[in-house]
N, CA, C and O atoms as a GROMACS GRO file, in nm:
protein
  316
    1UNK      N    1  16.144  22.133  10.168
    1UNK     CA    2  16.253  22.062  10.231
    1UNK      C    3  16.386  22.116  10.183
    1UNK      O    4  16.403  22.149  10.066
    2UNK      N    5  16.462  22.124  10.259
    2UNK     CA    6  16.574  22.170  10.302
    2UNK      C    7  16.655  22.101  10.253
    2UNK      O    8  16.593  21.995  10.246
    3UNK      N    9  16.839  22.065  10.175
    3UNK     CA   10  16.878  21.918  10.116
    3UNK      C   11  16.983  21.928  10.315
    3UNK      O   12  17.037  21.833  10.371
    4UNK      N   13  16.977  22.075  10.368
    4UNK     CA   14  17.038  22.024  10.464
    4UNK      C   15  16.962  21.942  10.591
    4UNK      O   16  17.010  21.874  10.681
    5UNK      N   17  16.846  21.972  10.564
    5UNK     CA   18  16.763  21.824  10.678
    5UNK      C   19  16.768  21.720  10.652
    5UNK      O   20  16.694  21.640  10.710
    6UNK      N   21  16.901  21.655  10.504
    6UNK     CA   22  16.873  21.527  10.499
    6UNK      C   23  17.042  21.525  10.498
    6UNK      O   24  17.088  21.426  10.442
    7UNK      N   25  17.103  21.585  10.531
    7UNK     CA   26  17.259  21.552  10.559
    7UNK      C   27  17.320  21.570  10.690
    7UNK      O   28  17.280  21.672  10.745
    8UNK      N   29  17.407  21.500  10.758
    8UNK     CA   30  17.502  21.547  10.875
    8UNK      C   31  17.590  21.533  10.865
    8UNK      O   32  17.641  21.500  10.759
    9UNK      N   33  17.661  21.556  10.991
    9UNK     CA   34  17.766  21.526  11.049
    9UNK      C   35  17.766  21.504  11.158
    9UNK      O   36  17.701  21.572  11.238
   10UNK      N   37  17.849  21.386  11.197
   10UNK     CA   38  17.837  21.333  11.359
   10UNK      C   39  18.033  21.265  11.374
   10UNK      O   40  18.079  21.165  11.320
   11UNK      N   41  18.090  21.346  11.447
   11UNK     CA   42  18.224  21.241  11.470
   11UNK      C   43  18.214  21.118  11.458
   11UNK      O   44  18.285  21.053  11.382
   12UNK      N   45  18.090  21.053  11.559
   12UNK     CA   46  18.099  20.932  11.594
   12UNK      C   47  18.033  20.787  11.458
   12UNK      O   48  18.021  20.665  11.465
   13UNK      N   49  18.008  20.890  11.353
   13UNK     CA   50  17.937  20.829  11.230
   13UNK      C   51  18.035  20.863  11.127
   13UNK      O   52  18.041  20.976  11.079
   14UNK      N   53  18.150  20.719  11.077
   14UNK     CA   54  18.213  20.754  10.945
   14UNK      C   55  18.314  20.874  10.984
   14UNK      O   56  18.335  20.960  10.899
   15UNK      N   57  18.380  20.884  11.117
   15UNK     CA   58  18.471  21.018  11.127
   15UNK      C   59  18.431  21.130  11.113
   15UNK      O   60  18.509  21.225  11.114
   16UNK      N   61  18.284  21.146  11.096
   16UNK     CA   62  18.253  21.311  11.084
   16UNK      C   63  18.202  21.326  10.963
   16UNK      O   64  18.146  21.432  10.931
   17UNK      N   65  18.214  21.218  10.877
   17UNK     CA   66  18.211  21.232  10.728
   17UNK      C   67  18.055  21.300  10.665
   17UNK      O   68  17.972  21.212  10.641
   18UNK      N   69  18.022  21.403  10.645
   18UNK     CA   70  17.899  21.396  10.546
   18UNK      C   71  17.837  21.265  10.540
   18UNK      O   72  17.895  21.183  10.468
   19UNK      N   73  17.738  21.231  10.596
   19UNK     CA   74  17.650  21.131  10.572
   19UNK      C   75  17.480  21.190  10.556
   19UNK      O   76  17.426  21.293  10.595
   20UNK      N   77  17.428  21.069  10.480
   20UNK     CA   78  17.274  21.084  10.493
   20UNK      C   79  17.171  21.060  10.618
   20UNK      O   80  17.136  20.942  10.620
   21UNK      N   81  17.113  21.136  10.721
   21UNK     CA   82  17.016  21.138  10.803
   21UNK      C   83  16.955  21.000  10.820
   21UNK      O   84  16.846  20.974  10.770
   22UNK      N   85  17.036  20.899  10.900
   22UNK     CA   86  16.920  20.793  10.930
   22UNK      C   87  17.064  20.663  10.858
   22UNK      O   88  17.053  20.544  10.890
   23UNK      N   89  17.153  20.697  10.790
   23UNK     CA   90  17.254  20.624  10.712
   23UNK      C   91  17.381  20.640  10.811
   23UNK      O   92  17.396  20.693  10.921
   24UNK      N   93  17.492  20.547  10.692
   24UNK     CA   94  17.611  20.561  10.723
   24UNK      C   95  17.688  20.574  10.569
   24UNK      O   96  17.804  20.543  10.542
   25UNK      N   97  17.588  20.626  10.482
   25UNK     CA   98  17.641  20.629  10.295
   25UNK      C   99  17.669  20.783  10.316
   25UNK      O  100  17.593  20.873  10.354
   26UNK      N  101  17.789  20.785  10.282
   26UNK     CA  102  17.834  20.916  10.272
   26UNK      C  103  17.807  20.996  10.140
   26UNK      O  104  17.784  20.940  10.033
   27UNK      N  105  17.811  21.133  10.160
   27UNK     CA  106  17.800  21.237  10.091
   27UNK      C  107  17.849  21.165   9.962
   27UNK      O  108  17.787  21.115   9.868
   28UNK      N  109  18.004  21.179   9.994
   28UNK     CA  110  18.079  21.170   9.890
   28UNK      C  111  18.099  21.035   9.792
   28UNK      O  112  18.171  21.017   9.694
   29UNK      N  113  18.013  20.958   9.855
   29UNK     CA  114  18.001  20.824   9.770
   29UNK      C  115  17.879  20.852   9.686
   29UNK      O  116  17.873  20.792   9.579
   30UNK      N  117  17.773  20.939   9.720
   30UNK     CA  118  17.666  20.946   9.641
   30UNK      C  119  17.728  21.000   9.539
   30UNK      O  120  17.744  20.932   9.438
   31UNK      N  121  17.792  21.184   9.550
   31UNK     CA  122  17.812  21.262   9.438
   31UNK      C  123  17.909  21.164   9.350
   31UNK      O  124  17.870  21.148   9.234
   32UNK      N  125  18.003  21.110   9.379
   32UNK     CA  126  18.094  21.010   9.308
   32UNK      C  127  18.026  20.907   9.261
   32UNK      O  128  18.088  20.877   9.160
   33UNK      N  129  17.960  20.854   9.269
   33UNK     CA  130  17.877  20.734   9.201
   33UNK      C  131  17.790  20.810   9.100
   33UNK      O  132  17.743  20.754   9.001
   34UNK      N  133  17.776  20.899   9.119
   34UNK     CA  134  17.605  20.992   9.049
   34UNK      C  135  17.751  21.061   8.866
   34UNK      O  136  17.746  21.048   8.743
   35UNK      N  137  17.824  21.108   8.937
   35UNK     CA  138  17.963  21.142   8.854
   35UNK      C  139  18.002  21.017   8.770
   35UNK      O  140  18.063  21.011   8.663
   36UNK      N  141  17.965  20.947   8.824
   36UNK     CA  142  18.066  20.813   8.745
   36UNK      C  143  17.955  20.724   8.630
   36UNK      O  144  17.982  20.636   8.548
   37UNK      N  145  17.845  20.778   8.660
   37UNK     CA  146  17.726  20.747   8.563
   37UNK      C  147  17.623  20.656   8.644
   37UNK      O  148  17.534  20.626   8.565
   38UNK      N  149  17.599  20.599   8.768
   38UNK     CA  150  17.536  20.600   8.862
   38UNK      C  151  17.413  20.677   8.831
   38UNK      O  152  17.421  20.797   8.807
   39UNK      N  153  17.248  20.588   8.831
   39UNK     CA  154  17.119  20.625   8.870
   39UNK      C  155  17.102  20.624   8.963
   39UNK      O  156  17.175  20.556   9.036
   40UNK      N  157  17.018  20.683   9.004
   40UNK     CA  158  16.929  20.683   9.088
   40UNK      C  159  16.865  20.546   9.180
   40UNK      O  160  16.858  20.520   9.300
   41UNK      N  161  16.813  20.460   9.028
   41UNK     CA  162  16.803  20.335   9.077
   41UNK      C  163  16.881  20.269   9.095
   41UNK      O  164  16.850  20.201   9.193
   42UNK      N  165  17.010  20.233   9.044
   42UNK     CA  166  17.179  20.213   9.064
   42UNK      C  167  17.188  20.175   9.236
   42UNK      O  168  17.193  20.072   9.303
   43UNK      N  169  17.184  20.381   9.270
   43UNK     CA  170  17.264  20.357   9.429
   43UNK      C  171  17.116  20.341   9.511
   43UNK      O  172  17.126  20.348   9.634
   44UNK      N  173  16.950  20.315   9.443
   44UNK     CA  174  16.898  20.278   9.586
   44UNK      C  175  16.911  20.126   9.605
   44UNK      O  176  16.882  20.068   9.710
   45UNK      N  177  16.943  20.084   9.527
   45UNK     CA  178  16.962  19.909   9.522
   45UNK      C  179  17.088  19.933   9.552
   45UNK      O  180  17.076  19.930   9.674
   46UNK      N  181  17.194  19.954   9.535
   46UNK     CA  182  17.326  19.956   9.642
   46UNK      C  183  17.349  19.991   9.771
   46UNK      O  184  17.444  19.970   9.847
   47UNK      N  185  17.231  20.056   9.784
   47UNK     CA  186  17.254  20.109   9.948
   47UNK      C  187  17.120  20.112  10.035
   47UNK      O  188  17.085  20.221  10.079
   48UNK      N  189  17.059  20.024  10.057
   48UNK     CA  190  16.869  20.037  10.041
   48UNK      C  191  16.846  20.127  10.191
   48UNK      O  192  16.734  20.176  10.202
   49UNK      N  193  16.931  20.149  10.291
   49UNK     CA  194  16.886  20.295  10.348
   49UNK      C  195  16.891  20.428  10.259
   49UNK      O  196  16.906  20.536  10.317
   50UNK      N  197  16.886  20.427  10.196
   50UNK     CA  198  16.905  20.554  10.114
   50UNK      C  199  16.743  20.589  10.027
   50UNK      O  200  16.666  20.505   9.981
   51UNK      N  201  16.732  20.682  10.026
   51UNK     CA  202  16.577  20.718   9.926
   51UNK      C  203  16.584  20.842   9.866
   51UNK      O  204  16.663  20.925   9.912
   52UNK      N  205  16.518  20.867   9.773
   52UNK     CA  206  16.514  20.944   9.646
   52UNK      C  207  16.530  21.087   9.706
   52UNK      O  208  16.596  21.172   9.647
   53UNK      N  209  16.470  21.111   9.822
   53UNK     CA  210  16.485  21.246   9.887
   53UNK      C  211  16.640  21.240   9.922
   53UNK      O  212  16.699  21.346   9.898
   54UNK      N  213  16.716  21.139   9.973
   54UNK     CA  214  16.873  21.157  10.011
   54UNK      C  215  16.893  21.180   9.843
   54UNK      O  216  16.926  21.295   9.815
   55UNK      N  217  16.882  21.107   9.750
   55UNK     CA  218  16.913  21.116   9.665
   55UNK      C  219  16.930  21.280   9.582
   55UNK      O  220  17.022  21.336   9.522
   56UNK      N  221  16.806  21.314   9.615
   56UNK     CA  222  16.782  21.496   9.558
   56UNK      C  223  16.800  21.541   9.652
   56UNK      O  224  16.788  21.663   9.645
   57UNK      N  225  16.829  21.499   9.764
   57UNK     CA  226  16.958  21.617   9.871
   57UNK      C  227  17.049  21.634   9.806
   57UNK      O  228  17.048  21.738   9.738
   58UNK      N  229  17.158  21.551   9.796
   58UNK     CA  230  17.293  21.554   9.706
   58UNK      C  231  17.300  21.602   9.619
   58UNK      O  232  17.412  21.648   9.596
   59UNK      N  233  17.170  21.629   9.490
   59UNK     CA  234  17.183  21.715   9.375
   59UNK      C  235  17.194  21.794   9.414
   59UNK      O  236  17.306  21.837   9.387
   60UNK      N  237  17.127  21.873   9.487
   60UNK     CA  238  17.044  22.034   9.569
   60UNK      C  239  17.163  22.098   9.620
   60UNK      O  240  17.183  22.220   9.612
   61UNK      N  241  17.274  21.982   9.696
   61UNK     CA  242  17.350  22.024   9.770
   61UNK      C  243  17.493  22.068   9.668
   61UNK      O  244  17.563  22.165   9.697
   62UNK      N  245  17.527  21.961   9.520
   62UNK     CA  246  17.621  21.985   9.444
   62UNK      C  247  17.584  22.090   9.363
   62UNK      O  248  17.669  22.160   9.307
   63UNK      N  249  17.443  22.111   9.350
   63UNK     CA  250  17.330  22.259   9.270
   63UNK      C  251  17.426  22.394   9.367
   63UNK      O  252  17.504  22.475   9.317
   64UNK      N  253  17.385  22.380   9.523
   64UNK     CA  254  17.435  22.430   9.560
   64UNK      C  255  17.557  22.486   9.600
   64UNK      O  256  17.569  22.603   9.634
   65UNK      N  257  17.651  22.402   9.595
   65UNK     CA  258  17.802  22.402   9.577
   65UNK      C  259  17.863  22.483   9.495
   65UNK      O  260  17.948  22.559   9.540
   66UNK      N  261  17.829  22.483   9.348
   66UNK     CA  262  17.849  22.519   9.189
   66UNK      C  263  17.819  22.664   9.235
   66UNK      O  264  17.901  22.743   9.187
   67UNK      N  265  17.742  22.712   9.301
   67UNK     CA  266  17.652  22.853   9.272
   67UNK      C  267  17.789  22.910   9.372
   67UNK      O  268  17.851  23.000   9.315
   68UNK      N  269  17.835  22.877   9.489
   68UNK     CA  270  17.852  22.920   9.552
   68UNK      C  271  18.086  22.920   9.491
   68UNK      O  272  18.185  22.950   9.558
   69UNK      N  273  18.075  22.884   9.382
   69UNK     CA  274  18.200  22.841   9.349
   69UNK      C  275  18.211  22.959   9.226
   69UNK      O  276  18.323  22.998   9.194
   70UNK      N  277  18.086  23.016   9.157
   70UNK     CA  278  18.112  23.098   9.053
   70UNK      C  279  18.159  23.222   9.074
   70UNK      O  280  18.135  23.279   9.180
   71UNK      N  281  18.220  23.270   8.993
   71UNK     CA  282  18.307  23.394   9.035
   71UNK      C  283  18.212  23.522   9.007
   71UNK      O  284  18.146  23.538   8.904
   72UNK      N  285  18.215  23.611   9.116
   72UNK     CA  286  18.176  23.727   9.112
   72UNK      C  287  18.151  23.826   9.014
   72UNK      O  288  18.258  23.878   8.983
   73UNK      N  289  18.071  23.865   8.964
   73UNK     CA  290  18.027  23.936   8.826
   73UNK      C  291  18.123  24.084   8.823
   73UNK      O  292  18.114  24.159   8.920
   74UNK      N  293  18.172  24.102   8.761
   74UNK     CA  294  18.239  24.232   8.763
   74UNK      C  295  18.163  24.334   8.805
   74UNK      O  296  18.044  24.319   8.775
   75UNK      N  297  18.203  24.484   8.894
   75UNK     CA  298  18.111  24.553   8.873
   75UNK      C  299  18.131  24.667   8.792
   75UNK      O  300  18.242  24.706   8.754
   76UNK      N  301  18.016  24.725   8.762
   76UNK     CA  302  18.040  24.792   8.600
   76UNK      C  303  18.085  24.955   8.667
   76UNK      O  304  18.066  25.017   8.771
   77UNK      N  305  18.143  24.971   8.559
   77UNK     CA  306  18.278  25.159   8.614
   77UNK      C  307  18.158  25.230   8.564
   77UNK      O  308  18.083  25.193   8.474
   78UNK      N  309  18.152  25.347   8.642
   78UNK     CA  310  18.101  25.460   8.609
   78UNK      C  311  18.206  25.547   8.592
   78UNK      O  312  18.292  25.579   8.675
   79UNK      N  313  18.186  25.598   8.439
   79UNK     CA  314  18.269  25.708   8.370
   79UNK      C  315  18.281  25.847   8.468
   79UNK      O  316  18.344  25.945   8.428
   0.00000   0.00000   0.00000
C-alpha cells in the first residue's frame, strides 16, 4: 500500500485541503497532533473515521517529505 491511496484532494472537501480517503480530518491536523505528542490512540478516539492505515499514511507521507527536503550530496571532483 501506497500512503498516497489513503490521501486526497477534492475542492469540494475542506477547500482542497489534504484529507484522509473516506474522511474530512485533514492531513495537517494529523501531522500536527502526531508533532504535538499525539498517539495513535489519542487521534483514533478523536476522530473515529480515521484508522491506523490513515494513521501510517501520514508517517510514510512526512517519511516521505524529509527525504525529498535533504540536500543533494556533493559530487566528488576528479583531479
Amino acid at each position: 500500500m501506497s500512503f498516497a491511496e489513503q490521501i486526497t484532494n477534492n475542492p469540494k472537501i475542506v477547500g482542497g485541503e489534504a484529507v484522509f480517503v473516506g474522511t474530512r480530518v485533514t492531513l495537517r491536523t494529523v501531522l500536527a497532533s502526531l508533532a504535538e505528542g499525539s498517539t495513535f490512540e489519542d487521534l483514533l478516539r478523536a476522530f473515529p473515521t480515521l484508522t491506523e492505515t490513515h494513521l501510517r499514511a501520514a508517517v510514510a507521507f512526512a517519511a516521505a517529505s524529509a527525504l525529498e527536503d535533504q540536500p543533494t550530496p556533493a559530487v566528488p571532483k576528479i583531479s
